[in-house]
C-alpha positions in Angstrom: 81.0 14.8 -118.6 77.0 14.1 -120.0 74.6 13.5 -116.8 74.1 9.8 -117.4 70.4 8.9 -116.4 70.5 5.4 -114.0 69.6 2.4 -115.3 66.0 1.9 -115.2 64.4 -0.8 -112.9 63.7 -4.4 -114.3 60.3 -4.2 -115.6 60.0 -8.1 -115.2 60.1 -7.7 -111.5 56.4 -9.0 -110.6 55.3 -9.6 -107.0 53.7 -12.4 -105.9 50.5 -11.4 -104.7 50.5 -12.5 -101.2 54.0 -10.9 -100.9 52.2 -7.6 -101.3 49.1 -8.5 -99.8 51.7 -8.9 -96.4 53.3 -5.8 -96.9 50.2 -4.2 -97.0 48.8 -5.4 -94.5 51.6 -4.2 -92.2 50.8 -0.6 -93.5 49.4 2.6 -92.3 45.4 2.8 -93.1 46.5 6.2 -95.4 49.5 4.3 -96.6 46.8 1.6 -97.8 45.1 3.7 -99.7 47.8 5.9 -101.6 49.1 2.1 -102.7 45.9 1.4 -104.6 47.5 4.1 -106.8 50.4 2.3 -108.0 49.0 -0.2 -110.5 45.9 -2.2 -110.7 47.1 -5.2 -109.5 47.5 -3.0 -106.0 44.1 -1.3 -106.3 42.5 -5.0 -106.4 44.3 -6.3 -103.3 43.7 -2.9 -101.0 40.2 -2.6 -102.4 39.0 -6.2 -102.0 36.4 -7.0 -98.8 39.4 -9.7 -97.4 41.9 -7.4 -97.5 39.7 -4.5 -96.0 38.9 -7.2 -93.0 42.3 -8.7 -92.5 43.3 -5.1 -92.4 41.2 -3.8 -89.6 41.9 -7.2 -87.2 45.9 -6.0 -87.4 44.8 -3.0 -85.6 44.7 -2.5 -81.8 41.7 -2.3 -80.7 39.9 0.9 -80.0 36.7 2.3 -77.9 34.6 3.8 -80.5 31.7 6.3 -78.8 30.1 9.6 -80.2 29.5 12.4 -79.0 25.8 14.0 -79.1 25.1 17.7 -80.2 25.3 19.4 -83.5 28.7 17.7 -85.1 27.9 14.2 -84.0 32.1 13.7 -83.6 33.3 10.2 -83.1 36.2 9.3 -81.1 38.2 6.7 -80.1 40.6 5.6 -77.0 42.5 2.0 -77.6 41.5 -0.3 -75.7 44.5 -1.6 -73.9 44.8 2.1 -72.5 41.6 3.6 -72.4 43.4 6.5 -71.2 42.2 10.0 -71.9 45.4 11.7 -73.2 45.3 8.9 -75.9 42.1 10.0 -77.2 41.5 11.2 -80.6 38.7 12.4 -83.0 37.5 10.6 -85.9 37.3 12.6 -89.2 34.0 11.6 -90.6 33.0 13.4 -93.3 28.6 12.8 -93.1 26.7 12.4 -96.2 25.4 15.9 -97.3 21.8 16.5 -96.7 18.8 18.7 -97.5 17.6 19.0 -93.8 20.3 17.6 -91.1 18.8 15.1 -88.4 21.8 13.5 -87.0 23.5 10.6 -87.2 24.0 8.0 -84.6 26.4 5.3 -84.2 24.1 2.2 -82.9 26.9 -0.6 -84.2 30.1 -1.4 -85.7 31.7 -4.7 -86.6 35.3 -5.8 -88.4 36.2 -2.0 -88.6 32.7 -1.0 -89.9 30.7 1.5 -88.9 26.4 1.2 -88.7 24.8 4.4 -88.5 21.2 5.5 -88.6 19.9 8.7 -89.6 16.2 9.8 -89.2 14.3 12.4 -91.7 11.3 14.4 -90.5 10.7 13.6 -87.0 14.3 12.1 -86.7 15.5 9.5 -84.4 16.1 9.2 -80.5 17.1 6.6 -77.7 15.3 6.3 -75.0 16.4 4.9 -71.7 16.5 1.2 -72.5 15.0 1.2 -76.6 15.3 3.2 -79.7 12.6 4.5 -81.1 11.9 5.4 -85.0 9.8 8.1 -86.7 9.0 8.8 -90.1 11.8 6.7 -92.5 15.3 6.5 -90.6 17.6 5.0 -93.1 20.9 2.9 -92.2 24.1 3.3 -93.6 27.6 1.3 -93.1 30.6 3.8 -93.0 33.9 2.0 -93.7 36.5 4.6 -91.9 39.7 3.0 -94.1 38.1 3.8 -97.7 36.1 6.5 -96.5 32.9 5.5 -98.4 29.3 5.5 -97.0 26.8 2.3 -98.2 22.8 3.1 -97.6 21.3 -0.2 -96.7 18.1 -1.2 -98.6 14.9 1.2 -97.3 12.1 -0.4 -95.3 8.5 -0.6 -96.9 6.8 2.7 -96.1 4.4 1.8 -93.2 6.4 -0.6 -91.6 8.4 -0.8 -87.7 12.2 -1.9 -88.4 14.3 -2.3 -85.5 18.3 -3.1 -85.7 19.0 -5.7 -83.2 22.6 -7.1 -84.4 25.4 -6.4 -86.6 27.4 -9.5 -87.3 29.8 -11.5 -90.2 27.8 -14.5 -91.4 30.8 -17.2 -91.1 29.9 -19.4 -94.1 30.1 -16.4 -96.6 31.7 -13.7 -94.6 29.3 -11.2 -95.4 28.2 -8.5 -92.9 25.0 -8.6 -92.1 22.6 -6.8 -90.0 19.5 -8.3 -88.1 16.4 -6.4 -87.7 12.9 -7.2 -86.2 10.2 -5.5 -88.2 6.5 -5.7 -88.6 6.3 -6.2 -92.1 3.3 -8.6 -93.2 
């Protein structure tokens, strides 16, 4: 008897769009993203800024803190726990650079992360205020998709300070408030 190959699947079998979007949702983060291999309509969906968002607010909630020395690790205990058995590291993979200064966590907001990184003299908290030298630059870090956003630089010359990280409600952006000295 000839090995008979099954029948192949109906290729008129279309999801609705919100049907997947649920199923998604209800995913593992790496689940998520191996999905965005299976066809384009399932990239869009898992790669849209919605999805990402509606993602993150299924998750429990977790304490996000870092660690200060040479690897700058992140971690995380959920916040319905906060027990330290429960704990686990962060994998974040840090932009490459020329001379290392450090990168600190000084926000997060809907899942993303704000960091700020300092060049020459670097960057440093003190007791009750942080303090800037010589061109920090900020950068969101989305943990799901793994990808690292530099926001605009400042004018050379000019004080910026990062006093909120928020979602605008009308257009659902993130946005980050700063007080600067700019003229």
């Amino acid at each position: 008897m000839a090995f008979q190959p099954e029948e192949a699947a109906p290729q008129d079998l279309n999801l609705n769009d919100d049907v997947v979007t649920e199923i998604l949702l209800r995913l593992p983060s790496a689940a998520v993203l191996r999905s965005r291999a299976i066809c384009r309509a399932w990239r869009r969906i898992a790669s849209s800024p919605a999805f990402a968002a509606a993602h993150a607010r299924r998750r429990p909630l977790e304490l996000i803190f870092q660690r200060h020395g040479p690897s700058g690790a992140l971690e995380s205990i959920p916040a319905a726990a906060l027990d330290e058995p429960q704990r686990r590291c962060l994998d974040v993979e840090y932009p490459k650079e020329s001379c290392w200064r450090g990168y600190y966590l000084i926000a997060s907001c809907d899942g993303l992360l704000l960091f700020q990184r300092g060049r020459g003299g670097g960057s440093y908290y003190g007791p009750d205020r942080f303090v800037e030298k010589l061109s920090p630059k900020i950068l969101f870090y989305c943990p799901v998709t793994w990808q690292w956003t530099a926001v605009l630089p400042r004018l050379a010359g000019t004080f910026t300070l990062p006093c909120g990280f928020y979602v605008h409600g009308p257009s659902r952006e993130h946005r980050l408030l700063c007080l600067t000295n700019d003229h």
